[in-house]
N, C-alpha and C positions, 0 to 999 in steps of 0.2 A: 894423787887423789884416788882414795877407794870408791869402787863402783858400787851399787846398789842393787842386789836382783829384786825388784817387787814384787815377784811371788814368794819369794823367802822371808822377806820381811812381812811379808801379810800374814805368811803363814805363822810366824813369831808370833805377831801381834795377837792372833786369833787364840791362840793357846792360854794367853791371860785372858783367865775370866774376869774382866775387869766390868762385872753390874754393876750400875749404879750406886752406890757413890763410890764401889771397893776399885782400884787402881792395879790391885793384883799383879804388878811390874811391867804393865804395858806402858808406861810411859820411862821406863826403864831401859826397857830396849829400844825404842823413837831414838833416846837420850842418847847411847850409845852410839846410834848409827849418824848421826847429826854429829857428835862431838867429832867422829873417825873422819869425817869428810871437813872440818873446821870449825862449825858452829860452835858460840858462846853460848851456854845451854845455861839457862838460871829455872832452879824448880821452884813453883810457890804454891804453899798452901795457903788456903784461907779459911775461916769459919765465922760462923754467924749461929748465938744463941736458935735454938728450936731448927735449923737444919745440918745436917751432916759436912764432914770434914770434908774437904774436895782439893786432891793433888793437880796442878795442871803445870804446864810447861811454855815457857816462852826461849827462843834459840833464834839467833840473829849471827849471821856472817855480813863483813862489810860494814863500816862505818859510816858512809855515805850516803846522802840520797837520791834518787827515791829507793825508797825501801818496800818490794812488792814482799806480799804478804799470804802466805799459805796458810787455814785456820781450818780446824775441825774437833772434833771429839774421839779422845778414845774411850768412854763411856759402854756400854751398849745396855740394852733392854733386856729384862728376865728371858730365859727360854722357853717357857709354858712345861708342858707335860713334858719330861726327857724318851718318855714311850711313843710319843709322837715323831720324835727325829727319825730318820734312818740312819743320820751320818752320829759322829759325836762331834756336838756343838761348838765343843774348844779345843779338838781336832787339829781343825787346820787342815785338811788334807782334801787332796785332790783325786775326781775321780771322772776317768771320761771327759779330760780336760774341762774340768771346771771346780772350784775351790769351795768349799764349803764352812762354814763356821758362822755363829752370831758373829757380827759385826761385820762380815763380808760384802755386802752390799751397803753396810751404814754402821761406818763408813772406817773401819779400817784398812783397808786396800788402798782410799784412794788417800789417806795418808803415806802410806806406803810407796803410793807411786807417785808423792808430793817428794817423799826421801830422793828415791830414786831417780827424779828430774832434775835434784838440784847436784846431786851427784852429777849425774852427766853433762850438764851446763856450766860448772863448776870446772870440768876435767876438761872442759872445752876452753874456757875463758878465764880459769884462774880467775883472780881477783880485781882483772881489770875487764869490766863490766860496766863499771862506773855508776854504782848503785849499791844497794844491799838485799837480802833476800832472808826473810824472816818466817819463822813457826810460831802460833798461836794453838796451844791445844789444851784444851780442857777434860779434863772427866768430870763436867756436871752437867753436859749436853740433854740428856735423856731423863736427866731429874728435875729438881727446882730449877737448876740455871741460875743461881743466886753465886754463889761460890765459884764461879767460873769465864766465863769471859767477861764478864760487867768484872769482874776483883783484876781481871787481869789486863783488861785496859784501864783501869784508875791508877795500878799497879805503873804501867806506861808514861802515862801523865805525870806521874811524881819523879819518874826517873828521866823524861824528856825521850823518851821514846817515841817516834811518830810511825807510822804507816800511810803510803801515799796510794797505796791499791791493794783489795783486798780479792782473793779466792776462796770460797769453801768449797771443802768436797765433797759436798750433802749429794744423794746418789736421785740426779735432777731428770735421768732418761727412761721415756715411758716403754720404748720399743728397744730402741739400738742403739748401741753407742754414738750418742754425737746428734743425739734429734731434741736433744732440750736444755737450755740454759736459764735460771731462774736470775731473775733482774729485780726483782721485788716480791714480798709475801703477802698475804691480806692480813687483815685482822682479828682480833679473838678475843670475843665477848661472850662470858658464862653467866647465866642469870638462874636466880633459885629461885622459887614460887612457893609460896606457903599458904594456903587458906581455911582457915579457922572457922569449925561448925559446932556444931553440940552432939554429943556422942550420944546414943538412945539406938534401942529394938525397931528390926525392919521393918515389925508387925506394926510398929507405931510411932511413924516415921511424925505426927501432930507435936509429939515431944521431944524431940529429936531439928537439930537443921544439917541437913546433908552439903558438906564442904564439896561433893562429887562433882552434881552438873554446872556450880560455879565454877568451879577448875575446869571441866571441859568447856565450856563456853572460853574460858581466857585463853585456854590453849589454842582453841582452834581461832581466834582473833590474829594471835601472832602469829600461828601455822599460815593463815591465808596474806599477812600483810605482804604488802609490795614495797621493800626498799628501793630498789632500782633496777636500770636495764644493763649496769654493766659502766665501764666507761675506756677510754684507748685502749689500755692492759689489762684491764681487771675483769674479766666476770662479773655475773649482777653477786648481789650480798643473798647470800643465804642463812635461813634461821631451821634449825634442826632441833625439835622435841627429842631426850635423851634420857629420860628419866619420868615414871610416875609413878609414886608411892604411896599408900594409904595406911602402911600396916597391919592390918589387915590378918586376922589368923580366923577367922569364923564370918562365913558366908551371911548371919542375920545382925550382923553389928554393923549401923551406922556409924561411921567415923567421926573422932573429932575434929582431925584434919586432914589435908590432902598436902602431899609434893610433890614439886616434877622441877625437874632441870631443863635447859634446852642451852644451847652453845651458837651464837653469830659468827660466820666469817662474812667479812665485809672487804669491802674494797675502799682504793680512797676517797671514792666522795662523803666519806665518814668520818667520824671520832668516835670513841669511846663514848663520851659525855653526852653526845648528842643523840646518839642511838638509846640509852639510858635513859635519857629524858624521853624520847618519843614511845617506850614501849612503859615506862612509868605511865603517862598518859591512857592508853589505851586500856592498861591494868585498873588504873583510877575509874576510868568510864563505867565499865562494867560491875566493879564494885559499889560504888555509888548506887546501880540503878537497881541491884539487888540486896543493897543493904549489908556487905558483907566482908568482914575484917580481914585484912590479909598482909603477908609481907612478901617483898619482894627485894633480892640482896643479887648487887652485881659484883664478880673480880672480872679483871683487862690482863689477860696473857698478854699483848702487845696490840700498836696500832697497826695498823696496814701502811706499809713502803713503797719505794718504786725510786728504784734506780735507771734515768732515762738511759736508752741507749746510748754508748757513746764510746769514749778511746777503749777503757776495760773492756766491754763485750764486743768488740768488734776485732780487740787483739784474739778474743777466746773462740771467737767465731771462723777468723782466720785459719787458727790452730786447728781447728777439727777439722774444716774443710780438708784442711792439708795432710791431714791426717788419715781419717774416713772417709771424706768424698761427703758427708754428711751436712744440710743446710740446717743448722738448729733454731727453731721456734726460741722464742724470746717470752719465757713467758713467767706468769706470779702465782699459779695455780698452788697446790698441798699446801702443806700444813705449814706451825714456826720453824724456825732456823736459827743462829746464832746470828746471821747476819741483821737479824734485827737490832743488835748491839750494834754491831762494828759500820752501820751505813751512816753513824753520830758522826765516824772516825774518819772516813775517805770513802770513795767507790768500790762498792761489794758487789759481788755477781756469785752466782753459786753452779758447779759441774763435777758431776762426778759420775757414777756407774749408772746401771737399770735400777730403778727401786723396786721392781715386781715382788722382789723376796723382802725387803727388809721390813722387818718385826715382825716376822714369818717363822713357822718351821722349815727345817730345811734352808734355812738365809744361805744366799749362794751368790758365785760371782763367775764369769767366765775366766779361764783365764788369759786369752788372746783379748779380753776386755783389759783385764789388768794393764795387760803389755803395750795395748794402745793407748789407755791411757793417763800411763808416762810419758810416754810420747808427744802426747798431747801438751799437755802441761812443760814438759822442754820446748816446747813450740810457742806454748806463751810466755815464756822465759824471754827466749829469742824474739818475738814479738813486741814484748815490752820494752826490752834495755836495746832496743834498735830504735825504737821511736823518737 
């Protein structure tokens, strides 16, 4: 059995510029180092009219179950200005023991030391484990997300594929390695606002209706509403104004309309639907009492989750202890994840590096981060098929 270094492989991986939706042969090299250590390595692409082609990868050693379940993205985010960097972004290179590249902190390292776990678990216990040990990885993490884990567990389904426990290695730590485990995400509601005036001279606003102080009136209705205080894991829901537009190229022009966006993260004492409906409402009131036409259009990035504590995080909790000396917070905090797909599927829990840098300049990762943790993650290896 070949061993894994996961700095070498991180640093491999970092070298494909694989943006969104391009694959650039990061999953080429994944492929490679998963085939050398045994895995059944099957590539699929998928497409879907009106978005991009999206290569991802599913590799399963073991025919048995349970089958725990390593998932992530080798995807990453544009780099912004390249005159911004110091280092070179697809690089790969280390400086002052710490690794630099997009996707280093999100999250190709902790792919990397996904490889490199099962390598050494693997050269520990051969294939009598009594279990199997599977890859989920996508390139359309950081895009639509349409062509990517949702094609590649349906993908599952039709071949009788199961997953009985899942890990992502979305980079969940605020401080230090090993102080945060994500167990659940909230929700994501974007709502557009459109209010409809009559366009006319500032001098003679009689002819004219300014779409202006109705929109700041609705804005600040939803700015001030109170969803809630929170509940066991979640945070209260918050509503964040993100956009207000009017068009605007000459200071004595009454607009015909006005727009603003604003974005909910919710927790689960919510739905989609319901949040919808109560901020319809409050839009309706004020239009109503100022007579005044308007549209307002929602899309649902996803609902809010919550994987309760239990055998999964309490294996991954173990591991870090043991690892770090580290007690990690359980928590549902940032943004989506893929595990909002895969928590249909089994038990998802998300760990992986510091996120301080990622979709940063300069994305970086330590590298005695890296080395712990793989460590880690052989420890949930060990953790799991002991249970």
């Amino acid at each position: 059995m070949s061993a894994i270094d996961p700095l070498a492989l991180s640093e491999a991986l970092i070298r494909c510029p694989s943006i969104t939706p391009e694959d650039a042969g990061a999953l080429d090299v994944l492929e490679e180092a998963l085939a050398d250590i045994g895995f059944t390595c099957h590539r699929l692409s998928f497409t879907r009219v009106g978005t991009p082609d999206v290569e991802n990868l599913y590799a399963r050693i073991g025919t048995n179950g349970p089958n725990f379940c390593f998932a992530g993205h080798t995807d990453v985010v544009p780099i912004g200005d390249r005159d911004d960097w110091t280092m070179d972004p697809f690089g790969g290179q280390v400086r002052e023991n710490v690794l630099y590249g997009r996707g280093a902190s999100d999250m190709k390292c902790a792919i990397a030391c996904f490889a490199a776990a099962a390598a050494q678990f693997l050269e520990r216990h051969g294939d009598d484990f009594k279990g199997s040990i599977s890859f989920l990885i996508t390139g359309d993490e950081e895009g639509p997300a349409i062509n990517g884990t949702q094609r590649v567990l349906d993908w599952m389904g039709d071949e009788d594929e199961t997953i009985d426990a899942c890990l992502v290695g979305e980079p969940t730590n605020v401080a230090v390695l090993g102080d945060t485990i994500k167990i659940g995400r909230r929700g994501s509601l974007n709502g557009h606002l459109t209010v409809y005036g009559i366009q006319g001279h500032a001098a003679y606003p009689h002819l004219a209706d300014n779409p202006v102080p109705v929109m700041v009136k609705m804005l600040s209705a939803l700015n001030i509403e109170h969803f809630d205080d929170g509940s066991e894991h979640f945070p209260h829901s918050n509503l964040e104004i993100t956009t207000v537009d009017v068009g605007n190229t000459a200071s004595n022009i009454i607009p015909a309309k006005a727009e603003a966006s604003f974005n909910i993260r919710f927790n689960d004492m919510h739905m989609s639907a319901g949040l919808e409906q109560r901020l319809h409402q409050i839009i309706e009131g004020i239009a109503a009492e100022t007579d005044t036409r308007y549209g307002l259009e929602f899309t649902s990035s996803c609902e809010a989750f919550l994987v309760p504590p239990g055998p999964l995080s309490q294996v991954i909790e173990k591991a870090i202890k043991d690892v770090t000396g580290q007690t990690p917070d359980l928590s549902t905090g940032g943004g989506t994840s893929d595990a909002r797909f895969i928590k249909d599927f089994c038990p998802v829990a998300e760990f992986g590096l510091i996120n301080a840098t990622a979709h940063k300049v300069d994305e970086n990762a330590a590298v005695d981060d890296i080395k712990n943790l793989s460590e880690i993650y052989v420890a949930v290896l060990e953790g799991y098929f002991k249970k």
